[in-house]
MARKOL-209741 format. One record per residue (C-alpha): x, y negated, z negated; residue number from 1; residue in three letters. Coordinates in Angstrom, 3 decimals. Layout:
<atom><x>X</x><y>Y</y><z>Z</z><resi>NUM</resi><resn>ALA</resn></atom>
...
//
This chain:
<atom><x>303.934</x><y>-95.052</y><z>-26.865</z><resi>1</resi><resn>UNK</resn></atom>
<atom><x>303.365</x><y>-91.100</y><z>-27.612</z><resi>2</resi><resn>UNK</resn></atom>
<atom><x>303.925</x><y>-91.517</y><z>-31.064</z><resi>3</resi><resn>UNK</resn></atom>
<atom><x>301.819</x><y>-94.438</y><z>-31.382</z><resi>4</resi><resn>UNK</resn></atom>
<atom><x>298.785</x><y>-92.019</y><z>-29.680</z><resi>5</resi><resn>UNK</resn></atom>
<atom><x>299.749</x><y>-89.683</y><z>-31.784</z><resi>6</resi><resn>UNK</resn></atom>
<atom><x>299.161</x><y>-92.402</y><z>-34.946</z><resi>7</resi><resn>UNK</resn></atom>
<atom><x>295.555</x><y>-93.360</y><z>-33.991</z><resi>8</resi><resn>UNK</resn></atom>
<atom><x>294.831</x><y>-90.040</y><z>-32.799</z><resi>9</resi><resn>UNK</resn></atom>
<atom><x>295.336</x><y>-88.975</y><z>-36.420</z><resi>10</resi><resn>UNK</resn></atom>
<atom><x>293.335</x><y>-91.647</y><z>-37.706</z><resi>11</resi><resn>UNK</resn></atom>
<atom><x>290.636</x><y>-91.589</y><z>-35.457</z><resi>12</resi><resn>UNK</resn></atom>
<atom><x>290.535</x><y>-87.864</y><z>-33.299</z><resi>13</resi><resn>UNK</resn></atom>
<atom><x>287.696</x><y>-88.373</y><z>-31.343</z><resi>14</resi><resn>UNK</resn></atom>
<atom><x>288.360</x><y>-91.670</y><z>-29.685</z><resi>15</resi><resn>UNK</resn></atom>
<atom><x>290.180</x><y>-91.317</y><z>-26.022</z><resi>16</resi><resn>UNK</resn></atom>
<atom><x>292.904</x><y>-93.945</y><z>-27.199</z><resi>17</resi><resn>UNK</resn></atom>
<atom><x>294.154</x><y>-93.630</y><z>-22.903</z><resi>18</resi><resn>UNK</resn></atom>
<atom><x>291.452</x><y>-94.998</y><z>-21.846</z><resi>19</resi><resn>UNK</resn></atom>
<atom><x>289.162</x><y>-96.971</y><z>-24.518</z><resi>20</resi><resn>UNK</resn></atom>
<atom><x>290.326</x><y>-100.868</y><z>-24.412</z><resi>21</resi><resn>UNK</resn></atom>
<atom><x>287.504</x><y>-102.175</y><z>-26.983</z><resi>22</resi><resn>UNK</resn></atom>
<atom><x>288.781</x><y>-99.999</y><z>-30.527</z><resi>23</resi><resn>UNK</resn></atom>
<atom><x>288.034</x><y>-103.443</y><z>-32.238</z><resi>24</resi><resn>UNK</resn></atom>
<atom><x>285.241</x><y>-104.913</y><z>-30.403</z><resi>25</resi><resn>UNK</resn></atom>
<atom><x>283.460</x><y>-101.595</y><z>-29.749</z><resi>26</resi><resn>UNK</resn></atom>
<atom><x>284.060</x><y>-100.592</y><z>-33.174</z><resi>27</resi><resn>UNK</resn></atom>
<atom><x>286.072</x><y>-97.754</y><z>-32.902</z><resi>28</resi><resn>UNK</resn></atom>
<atom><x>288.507</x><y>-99.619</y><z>-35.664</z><resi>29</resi><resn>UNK</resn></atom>
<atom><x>287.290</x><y>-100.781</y><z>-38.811</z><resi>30</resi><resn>UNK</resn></atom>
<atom><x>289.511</x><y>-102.984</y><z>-40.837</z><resi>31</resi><resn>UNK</resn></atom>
<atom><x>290.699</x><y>-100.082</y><z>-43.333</z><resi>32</resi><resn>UNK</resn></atom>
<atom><x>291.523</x><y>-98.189</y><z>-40.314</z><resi>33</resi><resn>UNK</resn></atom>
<atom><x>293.505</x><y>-100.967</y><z>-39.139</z><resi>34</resi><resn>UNK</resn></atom>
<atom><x>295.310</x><y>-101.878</y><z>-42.143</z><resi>35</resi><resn>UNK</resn></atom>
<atom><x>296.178</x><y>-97.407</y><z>-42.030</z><resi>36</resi><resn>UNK</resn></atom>
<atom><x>297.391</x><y>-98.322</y><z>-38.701</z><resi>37</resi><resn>UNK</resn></atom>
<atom><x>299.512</x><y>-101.290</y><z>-39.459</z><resi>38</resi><resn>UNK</resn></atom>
<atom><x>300.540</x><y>-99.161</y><z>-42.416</z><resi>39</resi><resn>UNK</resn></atom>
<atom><x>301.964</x><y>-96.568</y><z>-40.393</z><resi>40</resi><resn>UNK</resn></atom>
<atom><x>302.886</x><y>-98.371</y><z>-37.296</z><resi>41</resi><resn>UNK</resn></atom>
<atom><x>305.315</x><y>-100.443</y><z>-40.000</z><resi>42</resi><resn>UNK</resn></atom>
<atom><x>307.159</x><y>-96.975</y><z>-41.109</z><resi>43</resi><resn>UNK</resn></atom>
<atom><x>307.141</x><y>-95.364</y><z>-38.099</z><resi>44</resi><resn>UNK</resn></atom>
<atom><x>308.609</x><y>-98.305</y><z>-35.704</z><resi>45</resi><resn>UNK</resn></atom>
<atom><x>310.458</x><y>-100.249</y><z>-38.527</z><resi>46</resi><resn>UNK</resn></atom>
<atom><x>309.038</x><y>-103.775</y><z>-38.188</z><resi>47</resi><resn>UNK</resn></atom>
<atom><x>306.244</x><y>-106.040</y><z>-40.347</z><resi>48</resi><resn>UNK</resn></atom>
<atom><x>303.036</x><y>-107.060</y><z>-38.377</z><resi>49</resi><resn>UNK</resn></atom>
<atom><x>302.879</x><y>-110.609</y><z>-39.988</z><resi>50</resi><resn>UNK</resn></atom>
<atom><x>298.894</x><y>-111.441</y><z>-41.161</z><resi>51</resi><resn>UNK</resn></atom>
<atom><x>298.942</x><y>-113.723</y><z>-37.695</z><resi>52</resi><resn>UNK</resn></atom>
<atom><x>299.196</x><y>-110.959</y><z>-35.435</z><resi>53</resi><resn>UNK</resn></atom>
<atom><x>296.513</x><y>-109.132</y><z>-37.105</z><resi>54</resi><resn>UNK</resn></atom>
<atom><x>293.424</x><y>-110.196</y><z>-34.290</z><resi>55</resi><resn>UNK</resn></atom>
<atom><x>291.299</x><y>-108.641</y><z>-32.321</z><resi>56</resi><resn>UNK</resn></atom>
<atom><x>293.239</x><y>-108.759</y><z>-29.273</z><resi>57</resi><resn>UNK</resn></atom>
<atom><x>296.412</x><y>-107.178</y><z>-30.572</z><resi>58</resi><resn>UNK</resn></atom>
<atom><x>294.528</x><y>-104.037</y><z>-31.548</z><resi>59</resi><resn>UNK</resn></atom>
<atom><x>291.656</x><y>-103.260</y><z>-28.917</z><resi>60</resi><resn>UNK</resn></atom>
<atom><x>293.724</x><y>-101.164</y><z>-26.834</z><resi>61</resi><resn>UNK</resn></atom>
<atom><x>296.692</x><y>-98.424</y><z>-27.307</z><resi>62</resi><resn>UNK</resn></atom>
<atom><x>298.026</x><y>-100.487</y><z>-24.654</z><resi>63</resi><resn>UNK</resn></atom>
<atom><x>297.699</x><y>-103.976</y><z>-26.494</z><resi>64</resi><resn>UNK</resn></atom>
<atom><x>299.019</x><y>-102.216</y><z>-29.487</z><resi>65</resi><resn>UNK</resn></atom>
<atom><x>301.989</x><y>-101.146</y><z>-28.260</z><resi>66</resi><resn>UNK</resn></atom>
<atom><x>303.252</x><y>-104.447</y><z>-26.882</z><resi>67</resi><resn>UNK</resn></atom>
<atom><x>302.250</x><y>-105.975</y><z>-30.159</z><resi>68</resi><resn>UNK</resn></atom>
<atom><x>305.297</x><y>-103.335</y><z>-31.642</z><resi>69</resi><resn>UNK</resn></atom>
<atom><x>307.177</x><y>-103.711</y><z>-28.705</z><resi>70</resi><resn>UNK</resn></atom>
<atom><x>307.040</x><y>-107.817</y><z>-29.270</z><resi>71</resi><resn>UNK</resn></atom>
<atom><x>307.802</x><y>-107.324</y><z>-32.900</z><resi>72</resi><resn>UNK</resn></atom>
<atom><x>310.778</x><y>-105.210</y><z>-32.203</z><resi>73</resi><resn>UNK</resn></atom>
<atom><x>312.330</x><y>-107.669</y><z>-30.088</z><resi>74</resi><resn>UNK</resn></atom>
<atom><x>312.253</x><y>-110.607</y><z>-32.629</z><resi>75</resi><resn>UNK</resn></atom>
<atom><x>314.093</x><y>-108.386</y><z>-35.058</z><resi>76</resi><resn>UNK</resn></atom>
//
């Protein structure tokens, strides 16, 4: 989970990714921020975020992030 903080820390600096749980809905993420994100969260954690997963819910939190990854891992 640190490096993924670490991630949308460098894309976005002055959000508080530990405690913000709206990036999407409160606009904190727009969708070329998100498709950095995926970007990096695909190199960094070795698996593909399939166009499915990318929603709203999957990517308003750090938290919801990170089980998205952790999810993805599994079913590789």
């Amino acid at each position: 989970m640190e490096k993924l903080i670490d991630i949308l820390e460098e894309l976005q600096p002055e959000v508080d990714f530990q405690e913000v749980d709206n990036l999407v809905d409160g606009r904190y993420l727009d969708s070329l921020t998100i498709l950095s994100l995926i970007s990096e969260i695909e190199d960094e954690f070795d698996v593909q975020v399939p166009t499915v997963e990318i929603i709203p819910d999957n990517f308003n939190s750090a938290q919801k992030i990170w089980e998205l990854i952790e999810r993805l891992q599994e079913e590789n």
